[in-house]
N, CA, C and O atoms as a printed pandas DataFrame, in Angstrom:
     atom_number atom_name residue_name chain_id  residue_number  x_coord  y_coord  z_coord
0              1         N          UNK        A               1    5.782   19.188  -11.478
1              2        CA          UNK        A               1    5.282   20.044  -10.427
2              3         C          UNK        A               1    6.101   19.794   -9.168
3              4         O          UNK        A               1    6.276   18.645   -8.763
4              5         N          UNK        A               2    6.538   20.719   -8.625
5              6        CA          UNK        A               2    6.920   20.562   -7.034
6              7         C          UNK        A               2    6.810   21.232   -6.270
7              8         O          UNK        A               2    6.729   22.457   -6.359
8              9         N          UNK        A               3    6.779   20.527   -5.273
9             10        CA          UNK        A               3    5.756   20.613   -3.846
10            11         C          UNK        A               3    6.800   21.102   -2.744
11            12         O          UNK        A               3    7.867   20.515   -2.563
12            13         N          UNK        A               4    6.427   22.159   -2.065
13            14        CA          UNK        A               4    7.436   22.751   -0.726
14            15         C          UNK        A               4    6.818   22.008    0.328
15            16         O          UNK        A               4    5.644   21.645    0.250
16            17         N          UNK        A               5    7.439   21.802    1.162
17            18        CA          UNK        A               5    7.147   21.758    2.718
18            19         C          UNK        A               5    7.796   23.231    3.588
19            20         O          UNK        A               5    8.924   23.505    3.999
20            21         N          UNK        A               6    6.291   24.076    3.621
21            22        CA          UNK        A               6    6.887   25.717    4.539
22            23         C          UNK        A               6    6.158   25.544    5.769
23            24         O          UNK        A               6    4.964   25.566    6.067
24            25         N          UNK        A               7    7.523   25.320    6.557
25            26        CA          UNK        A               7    6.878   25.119    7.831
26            27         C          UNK        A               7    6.436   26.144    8.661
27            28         O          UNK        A               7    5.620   25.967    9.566
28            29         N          UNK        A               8    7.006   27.329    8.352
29            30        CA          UNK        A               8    6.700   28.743    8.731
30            31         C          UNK        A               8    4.959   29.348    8.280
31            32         O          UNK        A               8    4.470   30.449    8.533
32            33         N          UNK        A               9    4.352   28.214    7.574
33            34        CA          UNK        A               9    2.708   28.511    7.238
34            35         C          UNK        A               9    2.051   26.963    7.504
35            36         O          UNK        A               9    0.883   26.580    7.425
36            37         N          UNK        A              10    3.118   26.344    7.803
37            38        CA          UNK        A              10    2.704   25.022    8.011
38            39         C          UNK        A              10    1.520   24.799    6.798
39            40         O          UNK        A              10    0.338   25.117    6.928
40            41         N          UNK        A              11    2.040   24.266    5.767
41            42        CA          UNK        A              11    1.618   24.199    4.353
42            43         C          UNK        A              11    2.355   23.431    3.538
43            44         O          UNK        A              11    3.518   23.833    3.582
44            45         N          UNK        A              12    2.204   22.306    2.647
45            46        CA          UNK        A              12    3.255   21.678    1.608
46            47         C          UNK        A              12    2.083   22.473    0.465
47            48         O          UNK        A              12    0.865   22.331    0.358
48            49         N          UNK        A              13    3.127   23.397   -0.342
49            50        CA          UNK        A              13    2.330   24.058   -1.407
50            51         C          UNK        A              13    3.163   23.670   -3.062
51            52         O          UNK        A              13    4.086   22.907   -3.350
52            53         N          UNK        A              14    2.707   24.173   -3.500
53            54        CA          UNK        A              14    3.021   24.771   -5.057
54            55         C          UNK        A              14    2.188   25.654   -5.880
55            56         O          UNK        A              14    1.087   26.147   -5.634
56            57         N          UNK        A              15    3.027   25.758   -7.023
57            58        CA          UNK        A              15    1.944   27.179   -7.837
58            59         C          UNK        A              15    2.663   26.531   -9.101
59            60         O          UNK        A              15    3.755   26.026   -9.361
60            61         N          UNK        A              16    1.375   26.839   -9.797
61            62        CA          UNK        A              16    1.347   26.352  -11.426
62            63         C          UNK        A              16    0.380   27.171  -12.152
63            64         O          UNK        A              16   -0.768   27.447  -11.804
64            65         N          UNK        A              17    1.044   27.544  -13.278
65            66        CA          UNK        A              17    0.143   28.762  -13.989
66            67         C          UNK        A              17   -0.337   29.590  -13.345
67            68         O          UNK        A              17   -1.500   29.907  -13.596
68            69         N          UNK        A              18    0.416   30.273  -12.230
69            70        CA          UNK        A              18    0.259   31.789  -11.639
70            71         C          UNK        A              18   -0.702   31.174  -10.813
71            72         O          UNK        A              18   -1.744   31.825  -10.891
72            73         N          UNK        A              19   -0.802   30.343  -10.160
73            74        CA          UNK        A              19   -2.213   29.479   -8.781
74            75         C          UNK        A              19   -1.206   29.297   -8.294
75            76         O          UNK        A              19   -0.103   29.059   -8.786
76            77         N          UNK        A              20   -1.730   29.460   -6.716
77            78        CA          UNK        A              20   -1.267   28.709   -5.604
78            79         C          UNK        A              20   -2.094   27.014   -5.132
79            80         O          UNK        A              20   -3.153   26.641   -5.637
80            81         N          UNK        A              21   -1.723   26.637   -4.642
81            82        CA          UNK        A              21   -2.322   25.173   -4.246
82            83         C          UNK        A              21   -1.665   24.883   -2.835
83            84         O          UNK        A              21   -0.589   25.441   -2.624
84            85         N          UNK        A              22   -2.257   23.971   -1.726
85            86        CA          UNK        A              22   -1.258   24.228   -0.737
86            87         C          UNK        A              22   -2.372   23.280    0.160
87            88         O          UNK        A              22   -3.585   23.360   -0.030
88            89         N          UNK        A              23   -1.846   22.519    1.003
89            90        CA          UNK        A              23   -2.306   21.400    1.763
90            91         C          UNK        A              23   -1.786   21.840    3.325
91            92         O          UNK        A              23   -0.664   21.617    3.780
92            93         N          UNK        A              24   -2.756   22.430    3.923
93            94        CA          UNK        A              24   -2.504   22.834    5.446
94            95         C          UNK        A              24   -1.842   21.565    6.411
95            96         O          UNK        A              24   -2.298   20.493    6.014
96            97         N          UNK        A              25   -1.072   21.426    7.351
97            98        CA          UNK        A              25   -0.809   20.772    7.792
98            99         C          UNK        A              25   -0.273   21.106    9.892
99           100         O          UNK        A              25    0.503   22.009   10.203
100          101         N          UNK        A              26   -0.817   20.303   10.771
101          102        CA          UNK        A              26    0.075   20.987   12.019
102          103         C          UNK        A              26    1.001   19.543   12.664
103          104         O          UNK        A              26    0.501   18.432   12.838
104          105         N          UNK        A              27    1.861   19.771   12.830
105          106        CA          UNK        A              27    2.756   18.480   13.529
106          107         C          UNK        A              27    2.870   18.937   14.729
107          108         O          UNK        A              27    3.108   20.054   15.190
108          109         N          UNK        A              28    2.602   17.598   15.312
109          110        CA          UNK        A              28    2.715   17.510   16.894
110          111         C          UNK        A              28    3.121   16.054   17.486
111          112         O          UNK        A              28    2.453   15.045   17.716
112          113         N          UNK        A              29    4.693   16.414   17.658
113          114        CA          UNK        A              29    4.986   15.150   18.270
114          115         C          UNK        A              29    5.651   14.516   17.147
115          116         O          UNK        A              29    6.636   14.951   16.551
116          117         N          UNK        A              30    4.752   13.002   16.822
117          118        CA          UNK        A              30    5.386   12.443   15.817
118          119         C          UNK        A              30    3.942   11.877   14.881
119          120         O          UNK        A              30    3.752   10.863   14.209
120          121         N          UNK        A              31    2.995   13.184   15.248
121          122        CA          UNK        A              31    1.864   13.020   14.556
122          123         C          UNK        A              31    1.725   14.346   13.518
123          124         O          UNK        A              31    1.889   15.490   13.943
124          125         N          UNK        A              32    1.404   14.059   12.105
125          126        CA          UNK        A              32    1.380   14.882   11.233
126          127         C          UNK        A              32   -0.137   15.549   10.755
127          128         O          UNK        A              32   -0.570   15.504    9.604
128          129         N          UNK        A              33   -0.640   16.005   11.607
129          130        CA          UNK        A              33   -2.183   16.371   10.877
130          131         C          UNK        A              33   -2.376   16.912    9.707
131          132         O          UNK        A              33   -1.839   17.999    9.496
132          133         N          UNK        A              34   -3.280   16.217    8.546
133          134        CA          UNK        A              34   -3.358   16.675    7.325
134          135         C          UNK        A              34   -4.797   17.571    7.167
135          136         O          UNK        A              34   -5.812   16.973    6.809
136          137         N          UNK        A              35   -4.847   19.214    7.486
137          138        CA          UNK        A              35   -6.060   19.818    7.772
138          139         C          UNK        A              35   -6.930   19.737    6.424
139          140         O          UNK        A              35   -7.959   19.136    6.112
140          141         N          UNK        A              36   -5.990   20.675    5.719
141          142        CA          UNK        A              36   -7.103   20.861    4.534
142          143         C          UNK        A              36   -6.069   21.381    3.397
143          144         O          UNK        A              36   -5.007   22.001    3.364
144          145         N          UNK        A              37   -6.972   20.782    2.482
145          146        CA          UNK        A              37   -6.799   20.733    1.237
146          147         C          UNK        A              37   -6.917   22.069    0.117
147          148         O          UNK        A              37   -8.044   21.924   -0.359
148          149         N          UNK        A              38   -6.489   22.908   -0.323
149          150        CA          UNK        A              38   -6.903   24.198   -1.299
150          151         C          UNK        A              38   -6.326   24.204   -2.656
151          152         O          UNK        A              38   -5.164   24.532   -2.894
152          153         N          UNK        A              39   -7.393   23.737   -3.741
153          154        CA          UNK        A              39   -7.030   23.570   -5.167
154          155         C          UNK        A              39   -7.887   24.879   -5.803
155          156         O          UNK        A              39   -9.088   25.012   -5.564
156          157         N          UNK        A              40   -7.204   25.739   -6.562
157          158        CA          UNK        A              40   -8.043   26.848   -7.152
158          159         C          UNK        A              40   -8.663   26.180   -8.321
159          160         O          UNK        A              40   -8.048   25.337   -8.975
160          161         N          UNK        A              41  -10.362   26.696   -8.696
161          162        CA          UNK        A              41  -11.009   25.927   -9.508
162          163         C          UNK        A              41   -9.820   26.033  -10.892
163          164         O          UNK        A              41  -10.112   25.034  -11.550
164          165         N          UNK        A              42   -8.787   26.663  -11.543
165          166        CA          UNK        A              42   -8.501   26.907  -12.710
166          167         C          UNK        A              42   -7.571   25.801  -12.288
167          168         O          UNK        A              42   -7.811   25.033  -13.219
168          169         N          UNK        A              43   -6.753   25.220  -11.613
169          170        CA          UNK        A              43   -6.211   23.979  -11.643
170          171         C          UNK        A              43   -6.912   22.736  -11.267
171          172         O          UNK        A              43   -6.276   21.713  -11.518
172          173         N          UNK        A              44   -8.145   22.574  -10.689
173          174        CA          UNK        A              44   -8.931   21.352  -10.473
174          175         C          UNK        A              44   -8.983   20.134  -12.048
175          176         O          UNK        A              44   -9.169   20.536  -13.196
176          177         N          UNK        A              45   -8.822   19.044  -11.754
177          178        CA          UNK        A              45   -8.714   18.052  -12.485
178          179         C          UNK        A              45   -7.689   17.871  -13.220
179          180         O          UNK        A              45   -7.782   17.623  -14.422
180          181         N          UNK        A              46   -6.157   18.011  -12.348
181          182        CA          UNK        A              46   -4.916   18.030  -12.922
182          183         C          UNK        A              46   -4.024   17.278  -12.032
183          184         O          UNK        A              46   -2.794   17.263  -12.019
184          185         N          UNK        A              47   -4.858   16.662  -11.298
185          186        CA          UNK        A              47   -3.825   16.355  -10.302
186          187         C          UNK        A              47   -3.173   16.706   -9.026
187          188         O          UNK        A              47   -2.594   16.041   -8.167
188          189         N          UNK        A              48   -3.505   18.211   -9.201
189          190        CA          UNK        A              48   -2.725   19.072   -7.894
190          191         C          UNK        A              48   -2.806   18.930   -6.917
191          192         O          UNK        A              48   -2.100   19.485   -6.075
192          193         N          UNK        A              49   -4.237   17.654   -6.565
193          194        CA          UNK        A              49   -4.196   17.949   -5.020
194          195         C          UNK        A              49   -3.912   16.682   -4.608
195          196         O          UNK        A              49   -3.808   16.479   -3.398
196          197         N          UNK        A              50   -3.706   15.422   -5.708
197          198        CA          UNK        A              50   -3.241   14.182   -5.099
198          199         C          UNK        A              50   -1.762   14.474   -4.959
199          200         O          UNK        A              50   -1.169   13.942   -4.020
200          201         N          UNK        A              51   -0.956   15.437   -5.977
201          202        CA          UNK        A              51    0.361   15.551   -5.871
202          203         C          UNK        A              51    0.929   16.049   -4.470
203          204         O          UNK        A              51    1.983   15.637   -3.987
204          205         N          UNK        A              52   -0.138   17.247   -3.721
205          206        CA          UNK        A              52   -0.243   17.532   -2.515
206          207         C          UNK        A              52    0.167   16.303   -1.119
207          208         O          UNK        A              52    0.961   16.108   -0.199
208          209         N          UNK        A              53   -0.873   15.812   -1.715
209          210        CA          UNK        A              53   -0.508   14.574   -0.375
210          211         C          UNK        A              53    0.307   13.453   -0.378
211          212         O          UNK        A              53    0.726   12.765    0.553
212          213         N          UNK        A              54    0.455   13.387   -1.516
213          214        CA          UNK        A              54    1.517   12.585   -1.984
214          215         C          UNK        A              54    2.753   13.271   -1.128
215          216         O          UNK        A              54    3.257   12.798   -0.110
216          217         N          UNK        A              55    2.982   14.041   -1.542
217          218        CA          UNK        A              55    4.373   14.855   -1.095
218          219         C          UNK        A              55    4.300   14.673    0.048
219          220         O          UNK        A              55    5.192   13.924    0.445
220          221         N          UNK        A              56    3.500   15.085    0.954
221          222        CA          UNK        A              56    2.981   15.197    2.785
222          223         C          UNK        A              56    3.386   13.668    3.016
223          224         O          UNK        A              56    4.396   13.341    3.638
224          225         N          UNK        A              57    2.369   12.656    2.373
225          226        CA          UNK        A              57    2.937   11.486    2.838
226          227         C          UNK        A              57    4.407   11.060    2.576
227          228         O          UNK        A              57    5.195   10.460    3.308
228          229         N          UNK        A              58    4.505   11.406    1.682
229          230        CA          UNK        A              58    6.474   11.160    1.274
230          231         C          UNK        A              58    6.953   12.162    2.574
231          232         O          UNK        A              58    8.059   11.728    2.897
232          233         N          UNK        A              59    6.713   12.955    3.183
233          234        CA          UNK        A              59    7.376   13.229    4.205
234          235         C          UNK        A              59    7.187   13.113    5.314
235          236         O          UNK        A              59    7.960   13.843    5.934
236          237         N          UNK        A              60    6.506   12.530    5.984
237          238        CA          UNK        A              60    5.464   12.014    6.823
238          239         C          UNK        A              60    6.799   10.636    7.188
239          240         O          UNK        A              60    7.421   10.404    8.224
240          241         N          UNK        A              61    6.834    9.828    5.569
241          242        CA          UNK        A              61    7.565    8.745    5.641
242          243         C          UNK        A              61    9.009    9.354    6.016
243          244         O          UNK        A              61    9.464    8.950    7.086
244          245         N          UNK        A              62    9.580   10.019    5.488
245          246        CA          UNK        A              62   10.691   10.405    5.458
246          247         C          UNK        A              62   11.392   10.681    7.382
247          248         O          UNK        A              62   12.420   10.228    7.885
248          249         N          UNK        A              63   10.248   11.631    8.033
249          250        CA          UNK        A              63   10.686   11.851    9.141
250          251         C          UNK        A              63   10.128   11.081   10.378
251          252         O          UNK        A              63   10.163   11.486   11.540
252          253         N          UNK        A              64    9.556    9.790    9.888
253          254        CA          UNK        A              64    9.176    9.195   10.844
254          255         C          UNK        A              64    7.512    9.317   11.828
255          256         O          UNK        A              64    7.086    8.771   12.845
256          257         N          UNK        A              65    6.917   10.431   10.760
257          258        CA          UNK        A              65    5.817   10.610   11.753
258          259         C          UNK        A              65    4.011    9.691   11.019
259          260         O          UNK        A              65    3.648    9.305    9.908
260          261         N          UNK        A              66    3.739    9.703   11.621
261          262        CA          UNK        A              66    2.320    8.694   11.623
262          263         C          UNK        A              66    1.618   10.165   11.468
263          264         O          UNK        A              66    1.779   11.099   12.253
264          265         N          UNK        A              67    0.660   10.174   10.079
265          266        CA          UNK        A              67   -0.412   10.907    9.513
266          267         C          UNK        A              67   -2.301   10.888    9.907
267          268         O          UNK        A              67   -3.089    9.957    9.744
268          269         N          UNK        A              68   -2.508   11.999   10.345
269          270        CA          UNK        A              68   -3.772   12.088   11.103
270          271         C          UNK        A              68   -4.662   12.598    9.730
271          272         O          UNK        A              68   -4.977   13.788    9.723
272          273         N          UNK        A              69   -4.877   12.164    9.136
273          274        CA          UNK        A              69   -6.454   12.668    7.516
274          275         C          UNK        A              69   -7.107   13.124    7.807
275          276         O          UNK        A              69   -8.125   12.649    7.304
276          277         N          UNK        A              70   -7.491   14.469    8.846
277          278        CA          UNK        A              70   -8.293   15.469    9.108
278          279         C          UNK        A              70   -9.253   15.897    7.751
279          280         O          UNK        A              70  -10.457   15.767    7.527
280          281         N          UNK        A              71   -8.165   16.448    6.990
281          282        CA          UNK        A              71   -8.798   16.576    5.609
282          283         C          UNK        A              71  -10.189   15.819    4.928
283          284         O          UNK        A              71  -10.513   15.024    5.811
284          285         N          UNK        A              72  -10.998   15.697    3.997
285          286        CA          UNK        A              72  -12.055   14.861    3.644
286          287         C          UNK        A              72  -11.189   14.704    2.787
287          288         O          UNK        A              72  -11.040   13.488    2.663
288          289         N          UNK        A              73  -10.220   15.489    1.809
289          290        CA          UNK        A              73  -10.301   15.029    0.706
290          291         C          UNK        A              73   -8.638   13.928    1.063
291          292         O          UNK        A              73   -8.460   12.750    0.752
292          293         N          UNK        A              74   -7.772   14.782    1.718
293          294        CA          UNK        A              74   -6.571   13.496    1.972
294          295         C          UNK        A              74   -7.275   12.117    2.536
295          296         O          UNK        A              74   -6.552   11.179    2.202
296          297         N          UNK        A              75   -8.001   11.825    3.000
297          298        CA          UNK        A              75   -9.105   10.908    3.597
298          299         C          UNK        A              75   -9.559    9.772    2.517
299          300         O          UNK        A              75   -9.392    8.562    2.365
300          301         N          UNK        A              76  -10.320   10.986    1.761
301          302        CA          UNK        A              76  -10.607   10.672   -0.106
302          303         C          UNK        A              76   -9.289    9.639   -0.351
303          304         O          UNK        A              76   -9.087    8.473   -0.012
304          305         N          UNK        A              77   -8.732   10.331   -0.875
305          306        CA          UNK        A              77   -7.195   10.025   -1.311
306          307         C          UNK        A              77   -6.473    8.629   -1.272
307          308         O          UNK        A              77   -6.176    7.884   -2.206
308          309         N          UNK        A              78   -6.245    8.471    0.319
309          310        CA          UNK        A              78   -6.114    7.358    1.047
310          311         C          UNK        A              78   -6.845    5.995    0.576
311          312         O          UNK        A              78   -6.285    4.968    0.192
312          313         N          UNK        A              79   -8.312    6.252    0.707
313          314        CA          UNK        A              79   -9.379    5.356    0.289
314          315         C          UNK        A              79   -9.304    4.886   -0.679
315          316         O          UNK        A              79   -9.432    3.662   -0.698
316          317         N          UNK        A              80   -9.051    5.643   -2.033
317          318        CA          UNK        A              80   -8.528    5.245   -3.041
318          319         C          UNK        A              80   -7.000    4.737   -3.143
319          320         O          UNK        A              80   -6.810    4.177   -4.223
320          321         N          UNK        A              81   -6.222    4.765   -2.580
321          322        CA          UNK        A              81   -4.780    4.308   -2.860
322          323         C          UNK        A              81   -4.434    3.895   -1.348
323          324         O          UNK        A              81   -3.663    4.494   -0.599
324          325         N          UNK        A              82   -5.273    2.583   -1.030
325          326        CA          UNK        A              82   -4.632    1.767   -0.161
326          327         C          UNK        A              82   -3.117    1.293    0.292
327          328         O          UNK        A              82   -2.742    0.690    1.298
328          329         N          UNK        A              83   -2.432    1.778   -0.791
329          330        CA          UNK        A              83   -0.970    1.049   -0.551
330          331         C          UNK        A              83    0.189    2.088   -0.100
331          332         O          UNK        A              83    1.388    1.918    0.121
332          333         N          UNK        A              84   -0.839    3.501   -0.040
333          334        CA          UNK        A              84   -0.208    4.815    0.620
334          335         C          UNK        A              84   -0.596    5.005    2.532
335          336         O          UNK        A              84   -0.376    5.932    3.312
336          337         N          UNK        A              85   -1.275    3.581    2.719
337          338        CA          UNK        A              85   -1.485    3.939    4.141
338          339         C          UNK        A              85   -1.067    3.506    5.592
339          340         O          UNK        A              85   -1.531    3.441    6.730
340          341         N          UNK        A              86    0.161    3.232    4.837
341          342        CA          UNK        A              86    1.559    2.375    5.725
342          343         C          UNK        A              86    1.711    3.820    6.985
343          344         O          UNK        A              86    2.002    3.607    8.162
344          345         N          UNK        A              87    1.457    5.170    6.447
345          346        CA          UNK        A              87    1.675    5.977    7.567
346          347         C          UNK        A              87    0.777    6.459    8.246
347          348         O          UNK        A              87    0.710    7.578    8.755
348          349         N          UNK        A              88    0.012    5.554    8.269
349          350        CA          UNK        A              88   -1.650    6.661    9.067
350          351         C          UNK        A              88   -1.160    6.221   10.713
351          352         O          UNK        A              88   -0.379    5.373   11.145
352          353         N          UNK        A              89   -2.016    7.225   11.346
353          354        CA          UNK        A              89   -1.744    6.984   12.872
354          355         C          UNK        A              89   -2.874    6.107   13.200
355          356         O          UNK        A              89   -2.787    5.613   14.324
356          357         N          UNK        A              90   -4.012    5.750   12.455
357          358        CA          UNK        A              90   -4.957    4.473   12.852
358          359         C          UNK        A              90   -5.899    4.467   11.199
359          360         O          UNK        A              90   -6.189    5.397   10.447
360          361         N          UNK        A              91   -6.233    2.635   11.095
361          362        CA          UNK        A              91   -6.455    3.100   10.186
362          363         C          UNK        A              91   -7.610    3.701    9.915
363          364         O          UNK        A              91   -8.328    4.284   10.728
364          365         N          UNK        A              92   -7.838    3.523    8.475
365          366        CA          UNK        A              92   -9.568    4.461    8.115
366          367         C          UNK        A              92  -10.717    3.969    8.335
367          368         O          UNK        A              92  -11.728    4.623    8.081
């Protein structure tokens, strides 16, 4: 699966089996807000939406910016995979 970063919808998305999936996002500064999360029920329990933030945080790391988990479920996420939270802007 792979994941865009479109900054023109401010969104890291993908589409799998004709679904869209797509993790809202607004940057400001050198802070990355992670809004919200959108998995269509026909892809739920595949992964799609940890692959989502995964990606966000891989770029988050990449350009230097500290991640705001607006989201519940990137929030979720985090909580469960402690060793992804080297980029938060404070922790959880």
């Amino acid at each position: 699966m792979t994941v865009e970063r479109n900054d023109s919808t401010e969104r890291f998305e993908t589409e799998l089996d004709g679904h869209a999936a797509f993790l809202t996002f607004h940057e400001n500064g050198e802070r990355l807000n992670l809004i919200h999360t959108e998995v269509p029920d026909d892809l739920e329990g595949r992964g799609v939406g940890s692959q989502l933030v995964r990606a966000a945080l891989a770029d988050a790391r990449e350009r230097g910016l500290k991640v705001v988990p607006t989201c519940p479920f990137v929030r979720s996420f985090l909580e469960r995979h402690p060793e992804e939270q080297d980029v938060l802007a404070e922790p959880l």
